[in-house]
C-alpha positions in Angstrom: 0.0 0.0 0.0 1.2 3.7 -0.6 2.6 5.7 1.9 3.0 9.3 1.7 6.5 10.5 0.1 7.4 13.8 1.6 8.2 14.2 4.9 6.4 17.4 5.5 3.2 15.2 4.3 4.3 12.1 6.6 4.4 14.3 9.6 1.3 16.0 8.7 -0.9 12.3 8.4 0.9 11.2 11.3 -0.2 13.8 13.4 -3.3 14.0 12.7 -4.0 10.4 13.2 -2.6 10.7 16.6 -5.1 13.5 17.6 -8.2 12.4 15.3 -9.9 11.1 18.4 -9.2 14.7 20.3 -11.1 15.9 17.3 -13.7 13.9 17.6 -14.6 14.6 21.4 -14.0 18.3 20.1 -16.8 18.4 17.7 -19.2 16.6 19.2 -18.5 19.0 21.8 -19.2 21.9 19.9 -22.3 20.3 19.0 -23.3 20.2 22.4 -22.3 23.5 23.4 -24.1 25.2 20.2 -27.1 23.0 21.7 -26.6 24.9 25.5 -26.3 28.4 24.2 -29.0 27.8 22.4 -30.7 26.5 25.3 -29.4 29.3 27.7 -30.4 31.8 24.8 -34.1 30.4 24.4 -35.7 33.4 25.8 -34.4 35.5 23.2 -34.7 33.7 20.1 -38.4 32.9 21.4 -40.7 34.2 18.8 -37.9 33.7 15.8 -36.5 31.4 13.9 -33.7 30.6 15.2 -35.7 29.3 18.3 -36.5 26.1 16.1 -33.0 25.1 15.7 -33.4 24.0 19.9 -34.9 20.9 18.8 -33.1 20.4 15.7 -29.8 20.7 17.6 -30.7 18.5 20.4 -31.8 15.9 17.3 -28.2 16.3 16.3 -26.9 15.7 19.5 -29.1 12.5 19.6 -28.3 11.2 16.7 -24.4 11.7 17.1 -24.3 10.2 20.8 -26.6 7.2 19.7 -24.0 6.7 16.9 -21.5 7.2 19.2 -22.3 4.5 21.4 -24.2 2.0 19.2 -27.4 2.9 20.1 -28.5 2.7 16.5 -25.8 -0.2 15.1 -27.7 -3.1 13.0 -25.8 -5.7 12.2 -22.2 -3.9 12.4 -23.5 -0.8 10.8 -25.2 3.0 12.1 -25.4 4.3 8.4 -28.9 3.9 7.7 -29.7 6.3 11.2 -27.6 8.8 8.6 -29.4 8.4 5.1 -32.8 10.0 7.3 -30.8 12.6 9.5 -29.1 13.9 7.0 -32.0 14.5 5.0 -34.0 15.6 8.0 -30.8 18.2 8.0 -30.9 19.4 4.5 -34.9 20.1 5.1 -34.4 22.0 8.0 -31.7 24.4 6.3 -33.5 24.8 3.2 -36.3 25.8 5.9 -34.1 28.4 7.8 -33.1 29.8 3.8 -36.7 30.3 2.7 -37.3 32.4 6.1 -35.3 34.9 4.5 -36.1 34.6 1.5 -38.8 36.8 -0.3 -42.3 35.1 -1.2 -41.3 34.2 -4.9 -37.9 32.2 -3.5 -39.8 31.0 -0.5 -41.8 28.9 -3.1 -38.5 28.1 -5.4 -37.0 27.0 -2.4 -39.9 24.5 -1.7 -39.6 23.0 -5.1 -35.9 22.6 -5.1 -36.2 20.6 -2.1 -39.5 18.3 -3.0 -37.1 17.8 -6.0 -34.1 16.8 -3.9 -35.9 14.7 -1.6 -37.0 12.7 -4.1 -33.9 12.2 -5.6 -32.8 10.9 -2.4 -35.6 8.5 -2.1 -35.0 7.0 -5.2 -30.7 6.7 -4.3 -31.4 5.0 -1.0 -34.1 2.9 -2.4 -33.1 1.8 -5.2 -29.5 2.9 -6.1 -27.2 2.9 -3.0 -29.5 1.0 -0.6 -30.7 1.9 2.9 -28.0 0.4 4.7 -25.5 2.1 2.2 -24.4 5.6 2.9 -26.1 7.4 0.5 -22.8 9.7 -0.7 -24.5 10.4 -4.1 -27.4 12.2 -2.9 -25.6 13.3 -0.4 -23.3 15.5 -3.0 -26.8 16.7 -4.5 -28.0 18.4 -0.8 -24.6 19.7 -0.3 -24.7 21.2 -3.7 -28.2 22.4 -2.5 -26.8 24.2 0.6 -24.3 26.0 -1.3 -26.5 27.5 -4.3 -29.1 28.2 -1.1 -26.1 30.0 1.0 -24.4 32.0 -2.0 -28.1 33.1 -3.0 -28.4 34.4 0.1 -25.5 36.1 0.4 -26.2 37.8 -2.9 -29.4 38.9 -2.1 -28.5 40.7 1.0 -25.6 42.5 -0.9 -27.8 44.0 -3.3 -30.6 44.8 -0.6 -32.1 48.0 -0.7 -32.2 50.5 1.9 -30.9 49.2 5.1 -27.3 49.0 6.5 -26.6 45.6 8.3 -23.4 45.3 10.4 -22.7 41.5 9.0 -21.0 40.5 12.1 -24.4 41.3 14.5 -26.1 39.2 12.1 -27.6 35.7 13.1 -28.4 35.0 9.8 -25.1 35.8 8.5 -23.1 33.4 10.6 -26.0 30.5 10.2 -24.9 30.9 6.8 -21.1 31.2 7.0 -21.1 27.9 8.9 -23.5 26.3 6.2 -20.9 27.3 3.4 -17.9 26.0 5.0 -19.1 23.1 6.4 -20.9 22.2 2.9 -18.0 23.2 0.5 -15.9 20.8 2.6 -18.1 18.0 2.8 -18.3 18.1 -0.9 -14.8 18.3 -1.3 -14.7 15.4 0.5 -16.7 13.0 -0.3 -15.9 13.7 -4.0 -12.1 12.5 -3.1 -12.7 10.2 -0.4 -13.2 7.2 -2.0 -10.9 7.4 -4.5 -8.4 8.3 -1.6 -9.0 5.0 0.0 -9.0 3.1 -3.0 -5.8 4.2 -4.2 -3.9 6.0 -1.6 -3.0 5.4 2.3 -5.1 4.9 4.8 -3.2 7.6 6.5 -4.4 10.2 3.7 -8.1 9.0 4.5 -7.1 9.9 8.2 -6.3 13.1 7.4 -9.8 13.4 5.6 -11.2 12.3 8.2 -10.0 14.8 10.7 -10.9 17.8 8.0 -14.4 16.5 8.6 -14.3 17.0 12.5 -12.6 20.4 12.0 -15.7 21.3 9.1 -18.2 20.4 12.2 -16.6 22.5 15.1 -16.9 25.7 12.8 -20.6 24.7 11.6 -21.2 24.0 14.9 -19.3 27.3 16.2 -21.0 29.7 14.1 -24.5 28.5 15.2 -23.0 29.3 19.0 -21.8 32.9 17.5 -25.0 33.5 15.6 -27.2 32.2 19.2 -25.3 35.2 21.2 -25.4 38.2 18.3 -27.6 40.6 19.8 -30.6 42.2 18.3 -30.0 43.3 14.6 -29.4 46.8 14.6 -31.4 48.1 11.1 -30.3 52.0 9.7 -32.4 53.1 7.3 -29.9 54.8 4.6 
């Protein structure tokens, strides 16, 4: 089997295969600590919606401990616990999008994701199977997320009338940790299994620790966006 050539690159796999469990226990502790900001920031984001994503972070949480410690293995395997959470995920983000979105998007939006969803259906049905991770459809959402946070981002740089101080804004950090986390996901998955079919193991390693570190900033910019305070709005 291949093993990395350079040194630089040996010490870099090395590394981080020595601290990829750290990184582990480090994500799923930012998942947990975006969950208790959230929690100890309820009575603010009461009445918004950023309230809802209380119960869709303490899903997360679920899921991720139950993974964690086999509460969802069949067989040998927690995948299929994935193929609906993940989808679960992408609805809930396309959700939080079409809240701030105008009417005509809100309904674009809706159809993008009908469309998506059943895309997935018909990968973990038929294609990949529901005990298969389903990386194909998995590319689509991500895809999804990224047209969803760059039209976004477009829309409030040509919006009319109002001054909004990006770094005060939930939305704006909801949707920075969405971009990231989604442009790497992609990145990976696209590479991964050509990485473990043809390179080291120690190159999927380091893969595998660029998917803990694309968690802890999702995971931190929900935390960030959970403490901005109110948006202050100057009319120009």
């Amino acid at each position: 089997m291949a093993t990395p050539a350079h040194p630089i690159l040996r010490n870099i796999v090395n590394l981080t295969f020595s601290v990829n469990k750290l990184k582990l226990f480090l994500f799923q502790c930012a998942e947990l600590i975006s969950l208790i900001v959230s929690l100890l920031t309820a009575k603010k984001l009461w009445g918004t919606h950023f309230f809802w994503f209380i119960p869709f972070l303490a899903l997360t949480n679920m899921v991720e401990l139950g993974a964690r410690f086999g509460w969802f293995t069949i067989g040998t395997s927690n995948v299929w616990v994935y193929n609906i959470f993940e989808n679960i995920e992408f609805i809930f983000y396309a959700w939080f999008f079409s809240t701030q979105a105008a009417i005509a998007k809100k309904k674009k939006i809706f159809y993008l994701t009908a469309a998506y969803l059943c895309v997935a259906c018909i990968n973990i049905i038929f294609i990949q199977g529901f005990f298969n991770f389903h990386s194909y459809s998995y590319l689509l959402g991500s895809l999804f997320m990224i047209y969803l946070v760059i039209d976004f981002f477009y829309n409030l740089l040509h919006q009319q009338g109002e001054y909004i101080h990006l770094l005060k804004y939930p939305p704006f950090w909801i949707s920075v940790g969405i971009l990231f986390f989604y442009v790497g996901m992609f990145s990976f998955y696209v590479y991964f299994e050509f990485i473990i079919l043809h390179l080291s193991k120690d190159y999927s390693n380091l893969f595998l620790v660029l998917m803990d570190i694309f968690n802890i900033v999702l995971y931190g910019c929900f935390s960030i966006a959970f403490l901005c305070p109110k948006q202050p709005v100057t009319i120009r």
